[in-house]
matplotlib code that plots the C-alpha trace (Angstrom):
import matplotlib.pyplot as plt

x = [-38.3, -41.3, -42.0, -42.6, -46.0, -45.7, -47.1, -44.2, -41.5, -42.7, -42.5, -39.2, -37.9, -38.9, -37.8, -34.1, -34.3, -34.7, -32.5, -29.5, -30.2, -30.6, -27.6, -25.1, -24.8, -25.5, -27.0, -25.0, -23.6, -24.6, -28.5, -28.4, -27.2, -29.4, -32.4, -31.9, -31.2, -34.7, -36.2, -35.6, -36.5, -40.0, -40.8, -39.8, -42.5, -44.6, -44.2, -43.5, -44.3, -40.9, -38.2, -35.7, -31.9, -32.7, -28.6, -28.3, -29.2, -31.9, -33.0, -36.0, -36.9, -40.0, -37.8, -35.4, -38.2, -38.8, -35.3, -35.0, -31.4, -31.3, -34.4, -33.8, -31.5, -30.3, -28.2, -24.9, -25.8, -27.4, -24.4, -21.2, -22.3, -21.9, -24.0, -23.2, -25.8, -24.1, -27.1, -26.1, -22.2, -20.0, -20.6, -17.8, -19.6, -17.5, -19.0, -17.9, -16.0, -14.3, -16.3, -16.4, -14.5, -11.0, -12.2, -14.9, -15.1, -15.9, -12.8, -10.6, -12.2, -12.3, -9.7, -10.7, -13.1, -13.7, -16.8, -17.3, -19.9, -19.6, -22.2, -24.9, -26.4, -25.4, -28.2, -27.2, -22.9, -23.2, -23.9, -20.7, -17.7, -14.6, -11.9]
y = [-8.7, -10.3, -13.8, -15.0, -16.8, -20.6, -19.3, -17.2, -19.5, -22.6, -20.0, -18.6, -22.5, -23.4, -20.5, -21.0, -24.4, -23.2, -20.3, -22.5, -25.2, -23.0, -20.4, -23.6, -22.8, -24.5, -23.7, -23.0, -26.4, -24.8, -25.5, -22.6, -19.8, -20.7, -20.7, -17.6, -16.0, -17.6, -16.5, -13.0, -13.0, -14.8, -12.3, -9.6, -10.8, -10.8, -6.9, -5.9, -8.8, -9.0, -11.3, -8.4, -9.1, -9.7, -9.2, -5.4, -2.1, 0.0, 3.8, 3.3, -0.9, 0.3, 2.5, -0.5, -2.9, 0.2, 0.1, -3.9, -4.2, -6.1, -8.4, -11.8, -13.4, -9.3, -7.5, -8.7, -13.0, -11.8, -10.2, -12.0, -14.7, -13.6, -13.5, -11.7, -13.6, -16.6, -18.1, -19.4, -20.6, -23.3, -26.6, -25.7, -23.5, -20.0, -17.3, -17.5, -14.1, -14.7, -12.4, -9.4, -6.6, -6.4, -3.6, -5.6, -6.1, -9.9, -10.6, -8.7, -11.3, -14.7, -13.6, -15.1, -18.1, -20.0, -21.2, -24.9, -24.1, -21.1, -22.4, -21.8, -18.4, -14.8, -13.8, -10.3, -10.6, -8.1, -5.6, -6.6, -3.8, -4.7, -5.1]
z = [57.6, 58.0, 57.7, 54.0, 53.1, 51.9, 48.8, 47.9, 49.5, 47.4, 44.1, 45.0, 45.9, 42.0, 40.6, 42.1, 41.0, 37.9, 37.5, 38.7, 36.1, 33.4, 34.4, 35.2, 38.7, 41.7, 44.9, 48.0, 49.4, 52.9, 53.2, 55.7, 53.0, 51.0, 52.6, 54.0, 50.3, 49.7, 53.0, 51.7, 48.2, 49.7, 52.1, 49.2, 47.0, 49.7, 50.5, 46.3, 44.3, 43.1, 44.0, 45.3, 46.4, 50.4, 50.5, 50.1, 51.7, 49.8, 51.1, 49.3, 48.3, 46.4, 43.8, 43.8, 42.3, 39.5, 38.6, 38.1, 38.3, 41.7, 40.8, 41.3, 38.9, 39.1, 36.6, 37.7, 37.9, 34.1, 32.9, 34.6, 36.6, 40.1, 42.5, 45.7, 48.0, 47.2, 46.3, 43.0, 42.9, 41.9, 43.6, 45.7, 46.9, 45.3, 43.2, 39.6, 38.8, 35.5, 34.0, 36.3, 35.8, 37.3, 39.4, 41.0, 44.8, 43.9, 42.0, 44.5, 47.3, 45.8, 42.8, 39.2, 40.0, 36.5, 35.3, 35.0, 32.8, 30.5, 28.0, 30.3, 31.8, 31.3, 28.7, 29.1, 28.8, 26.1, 28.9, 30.3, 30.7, 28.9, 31.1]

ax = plt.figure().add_subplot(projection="3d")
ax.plot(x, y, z, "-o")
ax.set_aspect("equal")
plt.show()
C-alpha cells in the first residue's frame, strides 16, 4: 500500500476522532494499532476516495467501495459495535461484542465483551440478526 497523503491522513485522524466520540468507543490504547488502522484507511482514500477497511482481503477493492458495507465506520461497527481492526474498542482496549451474533468469529474470540456505553453508536442495530 502506498504511502497516504497528509491530506487524507489529517481527514481520516478527525474523522476517527469523531466516529469514536459519537459511537462511545475509544481508540486503541496501543498508538501503534491505531495508526496503522488509519494509515490504511488514508492511503484508501487516496486510491478510491473512500475510507475502506485496510484490515481485510478484497479480490476486487474497487467493487468493495460500490458495495459500502466495509466503509469506514463499516456495516458491522454500524450495526453491533465491533470493529475487527480494533480501531475503535473499549478503553481496555477489547472489541465490544454484546451485540454480535452468537455465531460470530468475534464473540467466539474475546467471548461477550459489554458495552460501557450502549446509549451511544449503532445507528443501524435494526439491521442486526436476532440471536
Amino acid at each position: 500500500m502506498d504511502k497516504p497523503s497528509e491530506k487524507s491522513l489529517e481527514k481520516i485522524r478527525k474523522f476517527v476522532a469523531s466516529c469514536a466520540t459519537k459511537g462511545g468507543t475509544s481508540m486503541h490504547p496501543n498508538p501503534a494499532v491505531t495508526e496503522a488502522v488509519i494509515q490504511g484507511l488514508a492511503a484508501h482514500v487516496d486510491a478510491f476516495g473512500k475510507p475502506l477497511c485496510p484490515c481485510n482481503f478484497y479480490t476486487d477493492k474497487n467493487a468493495e467501495v460500490k458495495l459500502r458495507r466495509w466503509i469506514c465506520a463499516c456495516d458491522e461497527m454500524q450495526i453491533y459495535k465491533y470493529c475487527h481492526c480494533l480501531l475503535f474498542v473499549r478503553e481496555d482496549g477489547l472489541p465490544i461484542t454484546e451485540y454480535l451474533p452468537e455465531d460470530h468469529e468475534g464473540k467466539k474470540t474475546y467471548g461477550t465483551v459489554t458495552d460501557p456505553t450502549p446509549e451511544r453508536g449503532r445507528p443501524l442495530r435494526h439491521l442486526a440478526k436476532k440471536s
